[in-house]
C-alpha positions as CSV (number, residue, x, y, z in Angstrom):
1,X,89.6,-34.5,-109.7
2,X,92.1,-35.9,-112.0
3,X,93.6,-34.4,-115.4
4,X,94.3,-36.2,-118.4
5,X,97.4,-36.1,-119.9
6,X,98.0,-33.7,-122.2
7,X,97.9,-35.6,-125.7
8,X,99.9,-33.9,-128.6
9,X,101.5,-35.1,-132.1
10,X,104.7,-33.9,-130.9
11,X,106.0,-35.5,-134.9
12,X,103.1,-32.8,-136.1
13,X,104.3,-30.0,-133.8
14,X,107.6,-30.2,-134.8
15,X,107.4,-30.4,-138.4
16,X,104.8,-27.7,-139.2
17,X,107.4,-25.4,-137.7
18,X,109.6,-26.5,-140.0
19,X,107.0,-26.7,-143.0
20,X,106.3,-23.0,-142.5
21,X,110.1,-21.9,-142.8
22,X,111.2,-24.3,-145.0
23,X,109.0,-25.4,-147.2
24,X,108.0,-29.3,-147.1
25,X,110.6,-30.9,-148.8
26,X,113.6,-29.7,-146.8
27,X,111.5,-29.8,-144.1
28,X,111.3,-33.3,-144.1
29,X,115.0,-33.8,-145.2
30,X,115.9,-31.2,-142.2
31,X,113.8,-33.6,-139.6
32,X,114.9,-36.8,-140.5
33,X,118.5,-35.4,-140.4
34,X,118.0,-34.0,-136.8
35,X,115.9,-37.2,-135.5
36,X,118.7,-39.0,-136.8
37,X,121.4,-37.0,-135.0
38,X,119.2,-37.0,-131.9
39,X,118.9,-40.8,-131.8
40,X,115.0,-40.7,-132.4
41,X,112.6,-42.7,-134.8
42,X,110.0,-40.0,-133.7
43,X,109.7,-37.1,-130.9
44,X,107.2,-39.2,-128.5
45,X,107.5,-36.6,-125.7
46,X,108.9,-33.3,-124.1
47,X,112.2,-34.7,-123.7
48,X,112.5,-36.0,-126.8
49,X,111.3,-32.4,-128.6
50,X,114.0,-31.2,-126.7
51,X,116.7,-33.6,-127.7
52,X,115.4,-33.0,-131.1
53,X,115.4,-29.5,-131.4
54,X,119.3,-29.2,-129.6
55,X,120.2,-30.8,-132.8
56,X,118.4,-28.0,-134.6
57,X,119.7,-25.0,-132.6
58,X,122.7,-26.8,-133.8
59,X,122.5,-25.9,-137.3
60,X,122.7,-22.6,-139.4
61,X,120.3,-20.3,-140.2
62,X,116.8,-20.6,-139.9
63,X,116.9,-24.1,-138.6
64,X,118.8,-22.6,-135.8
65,X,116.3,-20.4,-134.5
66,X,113.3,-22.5,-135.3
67,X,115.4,-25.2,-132.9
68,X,115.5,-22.2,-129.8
69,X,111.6,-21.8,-130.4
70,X,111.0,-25.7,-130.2
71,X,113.4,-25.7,-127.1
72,X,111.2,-23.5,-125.4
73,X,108.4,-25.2,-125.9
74,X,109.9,-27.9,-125.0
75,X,110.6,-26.9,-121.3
76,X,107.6,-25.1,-121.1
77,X,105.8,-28.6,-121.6
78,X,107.4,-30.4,-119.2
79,X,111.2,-31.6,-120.7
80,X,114.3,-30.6,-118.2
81,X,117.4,-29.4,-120.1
């Protein structure tokens, strides 16, 4: 028996963690920085939430911890570190 994939709006994921700390607006400003910084046009994977949230668990306050959440999640769905 084979699995499929797991499919996930890793974009999604990402930002309604932010959306719920945040608020939307800086939200959005505080992912298009950290995709940015990352390299990313969009997170399209584990490794790529991971990348992306490094960038956040670079930053201060909130961001910061909502980036060592994501980071976990991250690994736990696959990414290496």
């Amino acid at each position: 028996m084979t699995v499929a994939p797991e499919t996930m709006d890793w974009n999604a994921f990402a930002f309604e963690k932010l959306n719920g700390v945040l608020g939307e607006q800086k939200a959005r400003r505080t992912m298009e920085l950290a995709l940015r910084q990352a390299g990313l046009q969009s997170i399209t994977s584990a490794a790529d939430l991971y990348s992306f949230a490094q960038q956040l668990a670079g930053m201060d306050g909130f961001v910061r911890a909502i980036g060592g959440m994501l980071s976990l999640q991250a690994v736990m769905r696959g990414a290496r570190p």
